[in-house]
C-alpha positions as CSV (number, residue, x, y, z in Angstrom):
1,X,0.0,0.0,0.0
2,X,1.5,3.4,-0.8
3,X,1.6,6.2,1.2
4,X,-1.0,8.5,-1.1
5,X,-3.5,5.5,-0.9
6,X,-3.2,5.6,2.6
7,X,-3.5,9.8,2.9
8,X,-6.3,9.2,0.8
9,X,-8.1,6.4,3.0
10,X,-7.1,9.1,5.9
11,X,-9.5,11.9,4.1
12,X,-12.1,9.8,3.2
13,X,-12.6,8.4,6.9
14,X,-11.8,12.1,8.3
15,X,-15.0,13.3,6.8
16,X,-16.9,9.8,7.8
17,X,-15.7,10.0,11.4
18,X,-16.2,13.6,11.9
19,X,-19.7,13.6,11.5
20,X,-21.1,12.9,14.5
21,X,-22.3,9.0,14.7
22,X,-23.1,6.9,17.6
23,X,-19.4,7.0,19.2
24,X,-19.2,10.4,18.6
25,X,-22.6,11.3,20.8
26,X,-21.9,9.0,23.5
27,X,-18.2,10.7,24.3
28,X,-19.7,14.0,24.4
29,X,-22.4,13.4,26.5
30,X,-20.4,11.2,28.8
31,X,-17.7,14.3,28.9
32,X,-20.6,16.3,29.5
33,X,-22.4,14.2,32.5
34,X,-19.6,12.4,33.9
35,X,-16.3,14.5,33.5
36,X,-13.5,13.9,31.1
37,X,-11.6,11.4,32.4
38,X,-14.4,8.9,33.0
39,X,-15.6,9.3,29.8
40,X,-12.2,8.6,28.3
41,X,-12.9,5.3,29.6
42,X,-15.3,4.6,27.1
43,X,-13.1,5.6,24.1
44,X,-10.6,2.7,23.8
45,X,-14.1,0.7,23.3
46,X,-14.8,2.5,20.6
47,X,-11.7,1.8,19.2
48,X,-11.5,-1.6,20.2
49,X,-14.4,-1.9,18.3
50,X,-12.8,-0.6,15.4
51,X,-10.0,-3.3,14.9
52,X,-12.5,-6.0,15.8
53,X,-14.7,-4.4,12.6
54,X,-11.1,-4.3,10.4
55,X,-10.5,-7.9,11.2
56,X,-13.7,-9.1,10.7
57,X,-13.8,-7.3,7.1
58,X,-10.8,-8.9,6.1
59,X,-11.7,-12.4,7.4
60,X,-14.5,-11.6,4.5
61,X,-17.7,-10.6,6.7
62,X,-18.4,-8.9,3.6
63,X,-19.1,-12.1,1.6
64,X,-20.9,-13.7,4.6
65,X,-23.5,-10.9,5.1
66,X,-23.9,-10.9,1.5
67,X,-24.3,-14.4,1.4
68,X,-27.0,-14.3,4.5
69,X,-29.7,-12.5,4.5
70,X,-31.2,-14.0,7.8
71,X,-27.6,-12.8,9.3
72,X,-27.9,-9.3,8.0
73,X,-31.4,-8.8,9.4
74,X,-30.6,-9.9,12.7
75,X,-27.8,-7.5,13.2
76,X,-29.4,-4.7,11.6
77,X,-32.7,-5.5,14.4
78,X,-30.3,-5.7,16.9
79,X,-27.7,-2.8,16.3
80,X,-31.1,-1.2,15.9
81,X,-32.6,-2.0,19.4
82,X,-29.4,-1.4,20.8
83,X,-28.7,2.2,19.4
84,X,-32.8,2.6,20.5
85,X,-32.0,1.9,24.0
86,X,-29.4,3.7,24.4
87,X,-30.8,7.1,23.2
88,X,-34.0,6.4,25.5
89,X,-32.1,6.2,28.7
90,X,-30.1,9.6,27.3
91,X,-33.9,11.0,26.9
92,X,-34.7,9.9,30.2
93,X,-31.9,11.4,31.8
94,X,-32.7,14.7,30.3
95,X,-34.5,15.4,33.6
96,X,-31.4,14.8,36.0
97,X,-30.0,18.2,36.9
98,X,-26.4,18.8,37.6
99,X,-26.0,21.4,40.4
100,X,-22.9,23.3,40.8
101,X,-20.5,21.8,38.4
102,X,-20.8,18.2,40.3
103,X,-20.7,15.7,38.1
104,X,-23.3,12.7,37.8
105,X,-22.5,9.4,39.3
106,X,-20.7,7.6,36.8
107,X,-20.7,4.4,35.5
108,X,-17.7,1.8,35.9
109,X,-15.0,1.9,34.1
110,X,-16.1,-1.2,32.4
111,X,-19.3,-0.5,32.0
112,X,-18.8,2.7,30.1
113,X,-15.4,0.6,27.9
114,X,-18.5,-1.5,26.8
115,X,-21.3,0.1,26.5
116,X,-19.1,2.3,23.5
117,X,-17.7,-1.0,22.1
118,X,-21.5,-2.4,21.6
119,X,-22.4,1.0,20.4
120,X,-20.0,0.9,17.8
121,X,-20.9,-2.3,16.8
122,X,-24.6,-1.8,16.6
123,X,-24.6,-0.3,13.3
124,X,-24.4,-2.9,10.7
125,X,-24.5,0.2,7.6
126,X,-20.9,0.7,9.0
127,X,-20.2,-2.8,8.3
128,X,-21.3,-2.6,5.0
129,X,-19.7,1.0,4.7
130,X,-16.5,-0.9,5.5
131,X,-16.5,-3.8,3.8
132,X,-16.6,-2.1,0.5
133,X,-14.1,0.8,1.7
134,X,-11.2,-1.0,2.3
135,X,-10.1,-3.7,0.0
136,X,-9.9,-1.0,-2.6
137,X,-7.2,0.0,-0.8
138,X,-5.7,-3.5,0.0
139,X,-3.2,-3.9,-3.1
140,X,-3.2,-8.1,-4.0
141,X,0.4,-8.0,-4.7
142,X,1.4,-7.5,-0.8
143,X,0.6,-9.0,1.9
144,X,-2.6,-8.5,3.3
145,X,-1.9,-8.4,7.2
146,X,-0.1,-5.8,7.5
147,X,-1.8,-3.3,5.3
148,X,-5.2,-4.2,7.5
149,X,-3.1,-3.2,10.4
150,X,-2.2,0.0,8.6
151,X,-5.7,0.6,8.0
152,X,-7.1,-0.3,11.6
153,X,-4.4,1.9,13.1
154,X,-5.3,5.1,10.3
155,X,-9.2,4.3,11.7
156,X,-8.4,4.2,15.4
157,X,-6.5,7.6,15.5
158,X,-8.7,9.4,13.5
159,X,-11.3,8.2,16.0
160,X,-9.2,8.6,18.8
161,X,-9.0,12.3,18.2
162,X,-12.9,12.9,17.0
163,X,-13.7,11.5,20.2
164,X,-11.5,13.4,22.2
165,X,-12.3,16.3,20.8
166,X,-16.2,16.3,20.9
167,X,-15.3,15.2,24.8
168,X,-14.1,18.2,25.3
169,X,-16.6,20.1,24.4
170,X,-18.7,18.3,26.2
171,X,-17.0,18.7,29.2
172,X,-16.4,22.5,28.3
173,X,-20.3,22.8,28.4
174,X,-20.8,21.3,31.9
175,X,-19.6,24.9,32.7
176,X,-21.1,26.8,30.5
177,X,-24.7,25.5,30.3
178,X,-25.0,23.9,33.7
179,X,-27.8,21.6,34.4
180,X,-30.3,23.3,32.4
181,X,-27.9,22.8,28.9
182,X,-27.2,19.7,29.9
183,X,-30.4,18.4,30.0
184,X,-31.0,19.4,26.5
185,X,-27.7,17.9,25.5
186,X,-29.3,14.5,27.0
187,X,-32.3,15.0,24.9
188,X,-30.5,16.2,21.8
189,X,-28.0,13.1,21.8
190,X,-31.3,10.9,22.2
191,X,-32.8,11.9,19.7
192,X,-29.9,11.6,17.7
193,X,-29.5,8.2,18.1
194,X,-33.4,7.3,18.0
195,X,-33.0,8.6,14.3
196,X,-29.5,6.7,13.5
197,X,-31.5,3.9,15.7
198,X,-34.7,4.2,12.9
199,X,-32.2,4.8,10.2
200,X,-30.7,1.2,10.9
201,X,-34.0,-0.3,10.8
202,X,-35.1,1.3,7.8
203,X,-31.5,-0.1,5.9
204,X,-31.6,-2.3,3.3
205,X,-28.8,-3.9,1.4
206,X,-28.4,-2.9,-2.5
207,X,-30.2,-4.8,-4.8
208,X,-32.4,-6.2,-2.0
């Protein structure tokens, strides 16, 4: 793999990642409710979750969600419930104030590592997304291992650094909106993800 193939798999995920998806929503609001550095804890399942998705692609999930429809339905019901859920407890937290600057109990550590991983799972478009993404930029006439790896790692820090970023915003508008603002960002990042939840269930493969 060249180095302008991978600037240009850089870009193309740059404008993908930026855009604020699932991931994206649940770092800032977690910034935003918990504090920075608990919510940092849910960022390396995000990008856990991105490696998993790279090997998974190259292992050919592609050509097995292709080949299945049952398979493809079931995680596109299930990313869908999942993304659903989520955004409905954010909407029902909308009503929790945050007095003083005091940040909301958190969750675990590990709860709030896994809770992004199966968030970034749940959206089975992304699979699709992926699957035909990156073997255009897989060249046949080199090993495929390592370029994956080159990939997975150009994913990971461009998510890395979205993530971190919209954290700190979030985190930088527990002071400036206070409880009010961030019960609106509760019910703003629901609703987000209610639509990307409806948007999943809506998806259909092309040509099906």
């Amino acid at each position: 793999m060249s180095l302008s193939a991978l600037m240009a798999f850089a870009l193309i995920m740059s404008a993908g990642i930026v855009t604020p998806g699932p991931t994206v929503l649940l770092a800032l609001n977690n910034a935003a409710r918990f504090g920075i550095r608990r919510a940092c804890w849910g960022i390396p399942g995000a990008a856990a979750a991105d490696v998993l998705l790279v090997a998974l692609v190259g292992l050919g999930l592609g050509v097995v969600l292709a080949a299945s429809e049952t398979l493809f339905v079931t995680l596109k019901w299930v990313g869908a419930a999942w993304l659903a859920y989520i955004g409905l407890r954010m909407l029902l937290s909308s009503d929790a104030a945050l007095s003083g600057g005091t940040e909301a109990t958190a969750p675990t550590r590990r709860l709030l590592f896994f809770k992004s991983f199966f968030v970034a799972m749940s959206n089975p478009k992304y699979y699709i997304f992926m699957t035909a993404l990156l073997p255009q930029f897989v060249s046949t006439a080199q090993p495929a291992l390592p370029q994956y790896a080159s990939l997975a790692a150009v994913i990971v820090s461009i998510d890395v650094a979205v993530m971190l970023g919209y954290a700190m915003l979030g985190k930088k508008s527990l002071h400036l909106l206070k409880a009010r603002g961030i019960r609106w960002m509760n019910r703003i990042s629901g609703s987000f993800l209610l639509v990307l939840a409806g948007s999943v269930a809506l998806y259909r493969k092309s040509g099906t």
